[in-house]
N, C-alpha and C positions, 0 to 999 in steps of 0.2 A: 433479775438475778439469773445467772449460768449457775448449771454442776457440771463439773466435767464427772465420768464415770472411769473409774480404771479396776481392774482386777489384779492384785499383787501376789500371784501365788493363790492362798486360799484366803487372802486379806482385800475385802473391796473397797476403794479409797474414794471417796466426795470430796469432792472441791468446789464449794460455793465461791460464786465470787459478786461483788456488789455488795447489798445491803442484803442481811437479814432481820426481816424486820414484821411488823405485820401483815404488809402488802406480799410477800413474796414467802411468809413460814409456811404456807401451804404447801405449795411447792417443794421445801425442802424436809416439811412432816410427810408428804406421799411417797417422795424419793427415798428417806429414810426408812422410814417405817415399811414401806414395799418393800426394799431388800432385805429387811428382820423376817419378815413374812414368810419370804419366799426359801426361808433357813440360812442365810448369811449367820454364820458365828465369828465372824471378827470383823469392824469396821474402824478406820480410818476418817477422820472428819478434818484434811487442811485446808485452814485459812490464810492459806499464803496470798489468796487474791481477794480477802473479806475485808471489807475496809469500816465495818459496823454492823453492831448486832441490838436487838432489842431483847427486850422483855419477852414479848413472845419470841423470837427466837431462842432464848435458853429454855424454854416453856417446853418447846420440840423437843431437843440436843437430852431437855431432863428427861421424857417421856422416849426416845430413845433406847436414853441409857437405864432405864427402868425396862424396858424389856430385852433388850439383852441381856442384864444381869439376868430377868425370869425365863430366859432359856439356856442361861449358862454361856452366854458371848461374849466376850469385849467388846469395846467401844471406846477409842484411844481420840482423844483431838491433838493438831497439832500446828507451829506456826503460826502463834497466834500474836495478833496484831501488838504493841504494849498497852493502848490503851484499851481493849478489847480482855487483855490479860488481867489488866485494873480494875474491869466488870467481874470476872470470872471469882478474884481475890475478894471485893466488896460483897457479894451476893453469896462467898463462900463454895460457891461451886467449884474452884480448884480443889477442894478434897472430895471431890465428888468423884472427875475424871482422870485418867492419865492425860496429862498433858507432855505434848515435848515439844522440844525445840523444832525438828525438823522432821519431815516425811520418814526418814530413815530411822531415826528414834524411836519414831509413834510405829514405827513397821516390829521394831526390834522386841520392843516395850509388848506387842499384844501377837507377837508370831511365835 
């Protein structure tokens, strides 16, 4: 799995692409959680190029979005696959996250 990095303004945006899964949430807990760390108060998380996710990967994305709320952050997903959106719905975590449709939404949504 790739992240690309982008900075939108004061919004920094990840973009997994591949599997998230449990060969590669490390990678994408060190990448997250480092820029929570490092004081990021708004992130963006598109999976325009995520083609599956696991259990540990929402495991991350919840522990995440557990501390940015504990620093007063956002933490917006977006672009998310249908069947990927089908997890989020089963598992109940869309009322957890903003989700949107597209980069510009999820930008709009937490800027």
């Amino acid at each position: 799995m790739d992240i690309a990095e982008h900075q939108e303004g004061a919004i920094m945006v990840l973009a997994p692409s591949g599997r998230l899964d449990s060969n590669s949430c490390k990678q994408m807990e060190d990448c997250l959680l480092g820029h929570i760390g490092q004081g990021a108060s708004a992130i963006v998380v598109d999976f325009v190029d995520l083609a599956f996710i696991s259990s540990a990967g929402l495991r991350v994305l919840l522990m995440g979005a557990k501390r940015m709320k504990k620093s007063g952050g956002k933490l917006a997903l977006c672009a998310l696959d249908p069947n990927i959106l089908d997890v989020f719905k089963v598992s109940g975590f869309d009322r957890i996250f903003t989700i949107s449709e597209n980069r510009a939404e999820a930008l709009q949504a937490i800027g």
